[in-house]
C-alpha positions as YAML, in Angstrom:
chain: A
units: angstrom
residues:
- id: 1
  name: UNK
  ca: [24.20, 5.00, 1.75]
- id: 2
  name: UNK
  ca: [22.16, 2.18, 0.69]
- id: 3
  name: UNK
  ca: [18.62, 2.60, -1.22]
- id: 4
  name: UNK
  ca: [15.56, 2.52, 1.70]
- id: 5
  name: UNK
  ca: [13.11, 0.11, 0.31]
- id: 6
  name: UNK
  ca: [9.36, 0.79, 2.23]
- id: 7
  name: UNK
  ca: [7.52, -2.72, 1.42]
- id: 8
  name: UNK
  ca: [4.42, -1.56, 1.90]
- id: 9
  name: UNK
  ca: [1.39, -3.79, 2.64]
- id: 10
  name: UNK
  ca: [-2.34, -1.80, 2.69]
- id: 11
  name: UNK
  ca: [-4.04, -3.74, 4.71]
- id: 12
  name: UNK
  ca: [-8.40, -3.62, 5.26]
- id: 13
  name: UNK
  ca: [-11.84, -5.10, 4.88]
- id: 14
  name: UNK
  ca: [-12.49, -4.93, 0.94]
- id: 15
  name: UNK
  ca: [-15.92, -2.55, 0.56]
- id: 16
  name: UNK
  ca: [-16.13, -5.45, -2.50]
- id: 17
  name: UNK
  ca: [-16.95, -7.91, 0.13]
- id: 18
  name: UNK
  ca: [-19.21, -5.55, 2.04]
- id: 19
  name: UNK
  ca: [-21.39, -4.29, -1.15]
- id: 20
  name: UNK
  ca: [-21.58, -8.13, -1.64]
- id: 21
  name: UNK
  ca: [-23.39, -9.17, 1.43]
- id: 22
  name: UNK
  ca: [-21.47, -11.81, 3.35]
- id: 23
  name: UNK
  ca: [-21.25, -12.22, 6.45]
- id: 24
  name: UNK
  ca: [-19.19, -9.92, 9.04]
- id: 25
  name: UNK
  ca: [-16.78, -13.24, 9.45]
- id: 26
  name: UNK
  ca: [-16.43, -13.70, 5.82]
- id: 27
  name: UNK
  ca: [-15.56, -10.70, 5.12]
- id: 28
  name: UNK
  ca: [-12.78, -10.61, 7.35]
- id: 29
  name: UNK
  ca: [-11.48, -13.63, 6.13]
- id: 30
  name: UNK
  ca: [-11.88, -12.82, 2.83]
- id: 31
  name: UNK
  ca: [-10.45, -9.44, 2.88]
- id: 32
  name: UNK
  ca: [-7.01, -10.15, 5.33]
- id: 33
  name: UNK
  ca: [-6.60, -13.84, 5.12]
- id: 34
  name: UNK
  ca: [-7.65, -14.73, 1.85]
- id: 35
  name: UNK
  ca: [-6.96, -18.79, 0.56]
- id: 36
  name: UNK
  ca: [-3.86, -18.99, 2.45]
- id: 37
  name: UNK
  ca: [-1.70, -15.79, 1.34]
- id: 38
  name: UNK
  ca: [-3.12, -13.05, 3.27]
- id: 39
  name: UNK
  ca: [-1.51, -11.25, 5.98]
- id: 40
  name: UNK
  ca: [-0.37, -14.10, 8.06]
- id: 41
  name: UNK
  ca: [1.47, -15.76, 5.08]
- id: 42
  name: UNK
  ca: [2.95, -12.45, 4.23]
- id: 43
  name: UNK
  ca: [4.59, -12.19, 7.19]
- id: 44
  name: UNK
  ca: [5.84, -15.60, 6.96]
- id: 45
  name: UNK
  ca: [7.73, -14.86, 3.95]
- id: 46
  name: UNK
  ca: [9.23, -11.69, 5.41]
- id: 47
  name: UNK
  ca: [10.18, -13.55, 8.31]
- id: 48
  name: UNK
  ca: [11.84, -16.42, 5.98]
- id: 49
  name: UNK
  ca: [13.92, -13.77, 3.93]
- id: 50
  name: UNK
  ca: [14.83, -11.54, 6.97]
- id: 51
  name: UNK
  ca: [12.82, -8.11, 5.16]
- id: 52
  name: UNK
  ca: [11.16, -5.55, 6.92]
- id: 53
  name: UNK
  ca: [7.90, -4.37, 5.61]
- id: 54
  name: UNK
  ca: [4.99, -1.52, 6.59]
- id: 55
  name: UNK
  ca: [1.80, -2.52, 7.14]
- id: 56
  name: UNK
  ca: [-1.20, 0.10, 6.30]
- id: 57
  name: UNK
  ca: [-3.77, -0.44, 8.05]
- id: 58
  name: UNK
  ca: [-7.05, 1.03, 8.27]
- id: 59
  name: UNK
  ca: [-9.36, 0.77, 11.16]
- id: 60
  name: UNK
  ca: [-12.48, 2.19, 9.53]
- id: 61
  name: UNK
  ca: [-14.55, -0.74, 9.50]
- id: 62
  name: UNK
  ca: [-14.47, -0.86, 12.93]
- id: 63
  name: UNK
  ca: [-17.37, 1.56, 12.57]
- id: 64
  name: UNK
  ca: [-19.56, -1.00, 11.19]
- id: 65
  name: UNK
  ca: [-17.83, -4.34, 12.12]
- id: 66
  name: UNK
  ca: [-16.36, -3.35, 15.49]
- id: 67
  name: UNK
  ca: [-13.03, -3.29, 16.57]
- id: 68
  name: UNK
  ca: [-11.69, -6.87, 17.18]
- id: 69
  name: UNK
  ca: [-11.02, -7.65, 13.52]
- id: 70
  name: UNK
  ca: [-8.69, -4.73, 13.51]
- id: 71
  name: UNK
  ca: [-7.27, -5.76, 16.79]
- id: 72
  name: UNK
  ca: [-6.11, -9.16, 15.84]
- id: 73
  name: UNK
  ca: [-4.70, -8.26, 12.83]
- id: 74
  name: UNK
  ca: [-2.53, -5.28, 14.04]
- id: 75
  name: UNK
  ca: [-1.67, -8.01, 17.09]
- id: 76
  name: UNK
  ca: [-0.10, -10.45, 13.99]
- id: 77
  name: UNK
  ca: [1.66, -7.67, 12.73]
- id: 78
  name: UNK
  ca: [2.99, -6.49, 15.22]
- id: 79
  name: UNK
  ca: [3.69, -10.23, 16.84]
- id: 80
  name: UNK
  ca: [5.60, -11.10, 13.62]
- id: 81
  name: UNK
  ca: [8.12, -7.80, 14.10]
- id: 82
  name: UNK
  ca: [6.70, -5.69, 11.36]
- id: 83
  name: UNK
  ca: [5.41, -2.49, 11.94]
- id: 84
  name: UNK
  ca: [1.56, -0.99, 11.83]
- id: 85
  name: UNK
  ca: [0.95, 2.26, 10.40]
- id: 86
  name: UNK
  ca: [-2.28, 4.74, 9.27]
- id: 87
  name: UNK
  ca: [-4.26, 3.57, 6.11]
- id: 88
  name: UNK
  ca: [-7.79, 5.45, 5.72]
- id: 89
  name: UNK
  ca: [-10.74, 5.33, 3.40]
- id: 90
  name: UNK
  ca: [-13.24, 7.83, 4.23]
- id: 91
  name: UNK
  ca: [-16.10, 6.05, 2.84]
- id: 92
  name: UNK
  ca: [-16.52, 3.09, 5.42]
- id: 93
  name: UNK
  ca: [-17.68, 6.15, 7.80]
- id: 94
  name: UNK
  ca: [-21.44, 6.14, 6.21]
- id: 95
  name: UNK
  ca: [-21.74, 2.63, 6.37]
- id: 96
  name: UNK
  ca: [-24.15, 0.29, 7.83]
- id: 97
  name: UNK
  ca: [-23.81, -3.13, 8.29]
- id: 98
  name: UNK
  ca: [-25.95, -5.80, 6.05]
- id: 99
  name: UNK
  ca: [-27.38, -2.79, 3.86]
- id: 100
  name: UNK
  ca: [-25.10, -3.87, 0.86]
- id: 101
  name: UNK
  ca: [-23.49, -0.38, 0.21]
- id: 102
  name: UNK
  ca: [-26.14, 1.55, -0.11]
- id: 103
  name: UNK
  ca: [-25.26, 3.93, 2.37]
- id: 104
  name: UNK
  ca: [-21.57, 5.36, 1.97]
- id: 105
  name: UNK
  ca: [-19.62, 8.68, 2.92]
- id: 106
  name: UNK
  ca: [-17.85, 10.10, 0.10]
- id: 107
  name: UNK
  ca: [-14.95, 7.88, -1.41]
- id: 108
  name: UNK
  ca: [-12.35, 10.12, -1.77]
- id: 109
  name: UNK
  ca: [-10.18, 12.11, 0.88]
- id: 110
  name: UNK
  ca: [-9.92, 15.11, -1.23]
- id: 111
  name: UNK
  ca: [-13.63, 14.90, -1.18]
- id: 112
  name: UNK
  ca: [-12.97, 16.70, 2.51]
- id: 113
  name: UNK
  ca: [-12.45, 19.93, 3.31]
- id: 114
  name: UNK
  ca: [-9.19, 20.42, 5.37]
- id: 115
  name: UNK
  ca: [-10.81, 20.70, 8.69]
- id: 116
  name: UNK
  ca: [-12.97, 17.34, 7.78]
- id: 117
  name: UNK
  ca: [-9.79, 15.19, 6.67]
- id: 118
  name: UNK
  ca: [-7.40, 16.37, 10.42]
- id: 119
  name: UNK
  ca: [-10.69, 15.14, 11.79]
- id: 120
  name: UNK
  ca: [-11.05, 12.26, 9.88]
- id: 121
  name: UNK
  ca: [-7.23, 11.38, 9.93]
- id: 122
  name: UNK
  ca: [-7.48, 11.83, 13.91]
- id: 123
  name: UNK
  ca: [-10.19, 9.66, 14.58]
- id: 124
  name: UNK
  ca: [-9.22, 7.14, 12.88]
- id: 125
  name: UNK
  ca: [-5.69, 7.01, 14.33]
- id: 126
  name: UNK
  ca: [-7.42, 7.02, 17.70]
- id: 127
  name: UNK
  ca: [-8.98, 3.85, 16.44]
- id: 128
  name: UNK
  ca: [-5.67, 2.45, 15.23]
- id: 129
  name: UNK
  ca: [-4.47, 2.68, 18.53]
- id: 130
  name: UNK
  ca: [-6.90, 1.48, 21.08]
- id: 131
  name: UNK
  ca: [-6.39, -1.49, 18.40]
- id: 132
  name: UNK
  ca: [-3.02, -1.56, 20.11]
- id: 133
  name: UNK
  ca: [-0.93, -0.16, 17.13]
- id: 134
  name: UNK
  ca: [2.41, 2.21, 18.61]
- id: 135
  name: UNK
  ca: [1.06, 6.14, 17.95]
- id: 136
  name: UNK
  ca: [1.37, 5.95, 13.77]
- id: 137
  name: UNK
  ca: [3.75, 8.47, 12.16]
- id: 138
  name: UNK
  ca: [3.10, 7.50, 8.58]
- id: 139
  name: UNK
  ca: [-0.02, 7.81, 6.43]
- id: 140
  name: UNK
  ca: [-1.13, 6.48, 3.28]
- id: 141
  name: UNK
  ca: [-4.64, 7.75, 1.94]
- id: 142
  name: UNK
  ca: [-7.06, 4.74, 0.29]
- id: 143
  name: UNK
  ca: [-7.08, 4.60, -3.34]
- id: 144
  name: UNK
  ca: [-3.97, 7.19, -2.22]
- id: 145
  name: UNK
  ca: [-6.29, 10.03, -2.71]
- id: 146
  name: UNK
  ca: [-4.54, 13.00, -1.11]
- id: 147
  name: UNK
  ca: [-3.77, 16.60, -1.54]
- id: 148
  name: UNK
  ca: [-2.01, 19.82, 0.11]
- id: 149
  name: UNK
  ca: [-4.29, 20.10, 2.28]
- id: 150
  name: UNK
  ca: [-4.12, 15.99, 3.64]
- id: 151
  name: UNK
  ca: [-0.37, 16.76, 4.07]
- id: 152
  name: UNK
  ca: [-1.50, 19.93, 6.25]
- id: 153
  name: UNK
  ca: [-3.59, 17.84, 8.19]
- id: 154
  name: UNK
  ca: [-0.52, 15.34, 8.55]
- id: 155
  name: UNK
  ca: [1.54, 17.77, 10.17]
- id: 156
  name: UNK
  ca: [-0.81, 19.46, 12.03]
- id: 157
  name: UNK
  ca: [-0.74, 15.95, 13.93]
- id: 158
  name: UNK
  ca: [2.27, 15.58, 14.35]
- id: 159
  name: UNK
  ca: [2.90, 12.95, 11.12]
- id: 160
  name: UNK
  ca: [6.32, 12.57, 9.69]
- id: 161
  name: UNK
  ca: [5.96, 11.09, 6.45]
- id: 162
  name: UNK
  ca: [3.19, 10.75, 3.85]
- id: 163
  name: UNK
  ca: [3.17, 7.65, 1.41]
- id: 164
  name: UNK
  ca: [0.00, 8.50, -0.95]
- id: 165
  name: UNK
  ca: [1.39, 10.62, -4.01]
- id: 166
  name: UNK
  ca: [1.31, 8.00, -6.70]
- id: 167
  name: UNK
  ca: [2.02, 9.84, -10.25]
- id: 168
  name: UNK
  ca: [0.34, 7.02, -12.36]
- id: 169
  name: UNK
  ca: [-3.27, 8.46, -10.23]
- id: 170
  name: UNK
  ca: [-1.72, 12.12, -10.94]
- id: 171
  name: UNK
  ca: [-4.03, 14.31, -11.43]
- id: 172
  name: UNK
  ca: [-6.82, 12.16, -9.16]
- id: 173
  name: UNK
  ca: [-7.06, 11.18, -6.96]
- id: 174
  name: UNK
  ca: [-4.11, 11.38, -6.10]
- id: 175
  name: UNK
  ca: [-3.74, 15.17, -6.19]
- id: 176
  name: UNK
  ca: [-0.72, 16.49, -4.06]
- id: 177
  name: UNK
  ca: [1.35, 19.11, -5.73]
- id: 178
  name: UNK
  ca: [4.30, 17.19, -7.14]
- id: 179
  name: UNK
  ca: [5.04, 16.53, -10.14]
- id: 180
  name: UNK
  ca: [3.83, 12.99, -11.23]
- id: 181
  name: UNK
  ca: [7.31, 11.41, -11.83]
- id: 182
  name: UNK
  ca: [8.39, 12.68, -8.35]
- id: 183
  name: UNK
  ca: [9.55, 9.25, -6.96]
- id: 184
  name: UNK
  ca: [12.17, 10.97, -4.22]
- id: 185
  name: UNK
  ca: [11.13, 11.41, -0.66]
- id: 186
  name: UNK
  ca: [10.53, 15.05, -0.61]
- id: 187
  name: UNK
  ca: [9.86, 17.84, 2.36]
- id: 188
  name: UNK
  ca: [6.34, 18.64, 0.86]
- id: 189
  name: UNK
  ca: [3.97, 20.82, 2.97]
- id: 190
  name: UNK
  ca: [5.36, 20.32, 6.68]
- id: 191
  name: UNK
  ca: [5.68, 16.08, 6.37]
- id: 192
  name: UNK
  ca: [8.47, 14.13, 4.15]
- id: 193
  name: UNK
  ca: [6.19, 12.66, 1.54]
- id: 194
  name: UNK
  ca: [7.63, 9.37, 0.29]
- id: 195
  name: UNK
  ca: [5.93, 8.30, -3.17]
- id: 196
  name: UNK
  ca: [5.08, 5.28, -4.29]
- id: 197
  name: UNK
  ca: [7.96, 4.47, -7.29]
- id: 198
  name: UNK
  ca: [7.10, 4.07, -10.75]
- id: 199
  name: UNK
  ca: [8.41, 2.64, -13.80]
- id: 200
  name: UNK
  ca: [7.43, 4.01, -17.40]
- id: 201
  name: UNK
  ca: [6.09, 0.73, -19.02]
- id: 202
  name: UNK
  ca: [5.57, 2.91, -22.04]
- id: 203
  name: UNK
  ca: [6.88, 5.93, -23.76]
- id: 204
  name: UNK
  ca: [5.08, 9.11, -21.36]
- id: 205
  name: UNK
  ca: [2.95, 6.11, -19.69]
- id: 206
  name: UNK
  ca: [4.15, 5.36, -15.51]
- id: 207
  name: UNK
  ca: [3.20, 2.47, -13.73]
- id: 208
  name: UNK
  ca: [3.11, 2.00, -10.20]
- id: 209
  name: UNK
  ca: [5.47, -0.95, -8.25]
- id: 210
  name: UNK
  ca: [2.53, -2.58, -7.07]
- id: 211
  name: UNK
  ca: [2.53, -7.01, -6.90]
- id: 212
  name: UNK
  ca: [-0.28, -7.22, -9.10]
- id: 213
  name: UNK
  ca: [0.80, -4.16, -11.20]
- id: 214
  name: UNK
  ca: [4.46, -5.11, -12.39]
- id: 215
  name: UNK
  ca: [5.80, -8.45, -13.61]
- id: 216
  name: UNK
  ca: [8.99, -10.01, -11.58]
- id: 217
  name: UNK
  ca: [11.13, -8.94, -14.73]
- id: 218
  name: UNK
  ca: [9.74, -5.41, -14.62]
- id: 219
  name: UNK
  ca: [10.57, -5.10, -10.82]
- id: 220
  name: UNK
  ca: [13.86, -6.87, -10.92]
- id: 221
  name: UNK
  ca: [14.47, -4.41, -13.72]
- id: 222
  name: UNK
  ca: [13.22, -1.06, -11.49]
- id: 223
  name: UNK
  ca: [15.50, -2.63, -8.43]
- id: 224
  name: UNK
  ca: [18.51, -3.34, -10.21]
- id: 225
  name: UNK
  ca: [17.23, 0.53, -11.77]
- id: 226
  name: UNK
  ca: [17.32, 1.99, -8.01]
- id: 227
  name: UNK
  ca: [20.89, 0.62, -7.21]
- id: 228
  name: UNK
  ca: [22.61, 1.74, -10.26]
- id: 229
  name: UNK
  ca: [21.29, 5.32, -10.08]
- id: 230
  name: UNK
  ca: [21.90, 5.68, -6.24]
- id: 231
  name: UNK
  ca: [17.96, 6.33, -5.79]
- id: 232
  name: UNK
  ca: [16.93, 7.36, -1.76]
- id: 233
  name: UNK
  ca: [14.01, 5.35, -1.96]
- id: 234
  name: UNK
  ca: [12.07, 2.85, -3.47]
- id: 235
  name: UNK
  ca: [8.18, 2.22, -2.39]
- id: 236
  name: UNK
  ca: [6.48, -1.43, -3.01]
- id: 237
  name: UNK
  ca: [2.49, -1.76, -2.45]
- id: 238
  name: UNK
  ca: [1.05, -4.59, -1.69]
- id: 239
  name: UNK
  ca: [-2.42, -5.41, -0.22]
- id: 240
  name: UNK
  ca: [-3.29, -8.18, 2.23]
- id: 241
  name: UNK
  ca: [-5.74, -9.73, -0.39]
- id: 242
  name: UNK
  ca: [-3.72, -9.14, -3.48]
- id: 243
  name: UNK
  ca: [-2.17, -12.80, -3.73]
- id: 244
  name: UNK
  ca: [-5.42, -14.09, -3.54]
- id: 245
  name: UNK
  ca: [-8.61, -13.87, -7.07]
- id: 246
  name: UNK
  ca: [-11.03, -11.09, -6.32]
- id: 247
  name: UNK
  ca: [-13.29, -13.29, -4.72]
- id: 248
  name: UNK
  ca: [-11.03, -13.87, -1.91]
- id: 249
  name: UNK
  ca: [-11.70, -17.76, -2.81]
- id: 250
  name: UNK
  ca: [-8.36, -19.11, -4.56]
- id: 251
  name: UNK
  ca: [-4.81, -18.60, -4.34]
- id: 252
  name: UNK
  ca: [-3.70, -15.80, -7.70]
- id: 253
  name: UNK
  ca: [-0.67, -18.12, -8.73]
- id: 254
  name: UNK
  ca: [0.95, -15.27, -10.90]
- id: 255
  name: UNK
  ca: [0.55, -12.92, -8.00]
- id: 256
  name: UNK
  ca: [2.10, -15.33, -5.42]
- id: 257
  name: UNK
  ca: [5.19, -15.90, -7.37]
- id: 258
  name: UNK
  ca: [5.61, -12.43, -8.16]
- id: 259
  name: UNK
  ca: [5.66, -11.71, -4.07]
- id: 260
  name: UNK
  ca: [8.21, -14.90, -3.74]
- id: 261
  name: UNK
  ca: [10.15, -13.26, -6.48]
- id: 262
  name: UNK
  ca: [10.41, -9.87, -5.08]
- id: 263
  name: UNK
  ca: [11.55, -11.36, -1.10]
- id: 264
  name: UNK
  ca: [13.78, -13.37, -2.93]
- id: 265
  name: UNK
  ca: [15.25, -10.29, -4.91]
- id: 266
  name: UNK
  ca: [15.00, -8.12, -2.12]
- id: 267
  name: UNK
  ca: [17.02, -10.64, 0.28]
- id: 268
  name: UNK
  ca: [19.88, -10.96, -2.47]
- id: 269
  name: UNK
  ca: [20.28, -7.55, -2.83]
- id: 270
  name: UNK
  ca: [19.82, -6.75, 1.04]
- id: 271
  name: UNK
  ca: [23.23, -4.82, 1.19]
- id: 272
  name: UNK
  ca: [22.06, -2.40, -1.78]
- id: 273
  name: UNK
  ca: [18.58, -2.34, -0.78]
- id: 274
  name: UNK
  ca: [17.83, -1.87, 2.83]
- id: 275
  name: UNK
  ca: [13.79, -2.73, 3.67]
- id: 276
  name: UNK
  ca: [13.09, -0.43, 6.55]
- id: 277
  name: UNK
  ca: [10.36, 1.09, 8.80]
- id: 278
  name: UNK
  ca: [9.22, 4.30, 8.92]
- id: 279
  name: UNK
  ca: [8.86, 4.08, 12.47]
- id: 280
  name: UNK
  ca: [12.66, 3.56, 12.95]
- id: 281
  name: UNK
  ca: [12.97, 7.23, 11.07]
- id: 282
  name: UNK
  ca: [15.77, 5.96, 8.80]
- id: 283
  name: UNK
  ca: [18.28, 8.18, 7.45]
- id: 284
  name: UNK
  ca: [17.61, 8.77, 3.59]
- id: 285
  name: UNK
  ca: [18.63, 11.23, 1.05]
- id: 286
  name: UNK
  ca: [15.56, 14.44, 0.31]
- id: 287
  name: UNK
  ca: [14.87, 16.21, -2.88]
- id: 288
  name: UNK
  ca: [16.99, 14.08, -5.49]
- id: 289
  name: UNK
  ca: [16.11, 13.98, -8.62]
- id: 290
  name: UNK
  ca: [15.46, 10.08, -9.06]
- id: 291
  name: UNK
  ca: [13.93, 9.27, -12.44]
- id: 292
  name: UNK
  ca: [11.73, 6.45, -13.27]
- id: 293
  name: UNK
  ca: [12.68, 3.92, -15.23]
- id: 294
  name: UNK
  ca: [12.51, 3.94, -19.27]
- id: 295
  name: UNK
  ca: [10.34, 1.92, -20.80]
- id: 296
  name: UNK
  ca: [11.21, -1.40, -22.31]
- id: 297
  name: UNK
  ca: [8.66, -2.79, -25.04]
- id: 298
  name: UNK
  ca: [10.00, -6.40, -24.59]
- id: 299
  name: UNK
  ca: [9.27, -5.84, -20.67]
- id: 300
  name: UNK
  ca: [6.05, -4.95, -21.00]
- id: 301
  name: UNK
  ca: [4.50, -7.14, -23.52]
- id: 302
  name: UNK
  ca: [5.75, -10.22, -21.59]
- id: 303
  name: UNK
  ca: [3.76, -8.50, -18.38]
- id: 304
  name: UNK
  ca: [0.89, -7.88, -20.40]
- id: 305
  name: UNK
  ca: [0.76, -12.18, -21.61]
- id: 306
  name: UNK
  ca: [1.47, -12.56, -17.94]
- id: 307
  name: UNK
  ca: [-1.44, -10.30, -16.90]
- id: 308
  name: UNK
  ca: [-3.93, -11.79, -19.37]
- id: 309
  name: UNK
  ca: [-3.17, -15.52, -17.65]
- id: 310
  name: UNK
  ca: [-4.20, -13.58, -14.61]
- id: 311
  name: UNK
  ca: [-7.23, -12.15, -15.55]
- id: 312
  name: UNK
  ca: [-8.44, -15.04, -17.54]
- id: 313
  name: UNK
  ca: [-7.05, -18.02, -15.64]
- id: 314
  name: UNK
  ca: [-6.33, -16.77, -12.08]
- id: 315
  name: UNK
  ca: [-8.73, -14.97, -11.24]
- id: 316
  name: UNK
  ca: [-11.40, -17.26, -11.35]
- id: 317
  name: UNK
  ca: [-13.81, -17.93, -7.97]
- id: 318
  name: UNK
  ca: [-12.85, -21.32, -6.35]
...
């Protein structure tokens, strides 16, 4: 059986751009179609290199900025063949527009009691779709802040799998009762949870397979990693404004060619390493004991020159 690969893309208005002031438009823009490689040229590539991928969504801005943003987007996504799935952060629910963040609910999922996050999860999956997203039947927490108790909540709806235990955020927020290398899908708590695969950049130290997060050596590395240990799974994150600089304003070059790299990688290795959606309930090995992989000190210097070209050169406002 070839390794699943979930290319996961979380996909919302940035609170950044909210706390900032602009404009409900700019925001928007900003947040899902940022200087050319935001959602729409995301799917483009995916389309090019024949990949399936998972978009997270979450619809709670619609509290403050309505409902129509979220409807187009989940329209493109779901145009474009990809899928549309539940992304929540609790927060947006205390918001007001044009008051520059002052008001807020609390960040962080496990901030909720269990009653308060089925609620929470509920509502906003309502919201997802009357945005005309299919009934969702994965979940990823924001900032993937999630315990027991979200995975209670899950099933208790009727969820299949859970995407939000990330050990590099182990012991918060991400706070579900795995151990923080568990990179296996898992039966956990009445869902499958599915974690978000890490690499150990350094000796006891993971790292999450995020764009921004991993250089194209490192994830070639953890791919090539996954197929030569027989792994069940390997989860990608993305964001729809992660190619672009913080500000939303310019293209991150470094970022954009690490996405190119990874279609690329992902297409040449498509018979190994088969993208899929959770919707289509693929068949994947449960409970093996798939290791990250060791660290490599050549690896992760090169990311770390790489990063600091980022941060210093990249990331600058148009």
């Amino acid at each position: 059986m070839p390794t699943r690969v979930f290319l996961t893309v979380d996909t919302e208005l940035m609170w950044r751009h909210h706390c900032a002031g602009l404009d409900a438009a700019t925001i928007v823009q900003r947040s899902l179609e940022p200087a050319g490689v935001g959602v729409g040229w995301q799917l483009a590539q995916l389309a090019e290199h024949g990949l399936k991928a998972c978009f997270f969504v979450d619809p709670m801005p619609a509290l403050v900025y309505g409902l129509d943003p979220i409807k187009r987007v989940v329209g493109s996504i779901l145009a474009a063949g990809q899928e549309v799935q539940l992304h929540l952060h609790p927060n947006w629910t205390g918001a007001q527009a044009d008051d520059r963040g002052a008001a807020y609910g609390p960040f962080e999922l496990i901030d909720y009691s269990l009653a308060e996050q089925r609620d929470l999860i509920a509502g906003a999956a309502d919201m997802l779709i009357a945005a005309g997203a299919p009934d969702p039947v994965a979940f990823r927490s924001g900032s993937y802040s999630a315990s027991d108790d979200t995975l209670a909540a899950l099933a208790q709806l009727d969820f299949v799998y859970d995407s939000s235990h990330n050990g590099s955020e182990h012991p918060w927020p991400s706070a579900i009762s795995l151990d923080p290398r568990q990179i296996a899908p898992v039966r956990h708590r009445g869902v499958v949870e599915v974690p978000v695969t890490l690499i150990e950049d350094q000796k006891g130290h993971l790292r999450h397979f995020q764009i921004c997060a991993l250089s194209s050596i490192e994830m070639r590395a953890a791919l090539d990693h996954a197929v030569r240990e027989n792994h069940a799974a390997v989860t990608i994150v993305s964001h729809g404004f992660e190619l672009a600089n913080r500000a939303g304003t310019r293209a991150n070059a470094v970022h954009v060619r690490r996405f190119e790299a990874l279609c690329r990688m992902l297409a040449e290795r498509r018979e190994m390493l088969d993208t899929a959606h959770f919707g289509d309930r693929p068949e994947m090995a449960l409970d093996q004991a798939d290791v990250p992989l060791a660290p490599s000190v050549l690896r992760t210097r090169l990311r770390q020159a790489e990063q600091l070209w980022s941060n210093w050169i990249e990331e600058r406002a148009a």
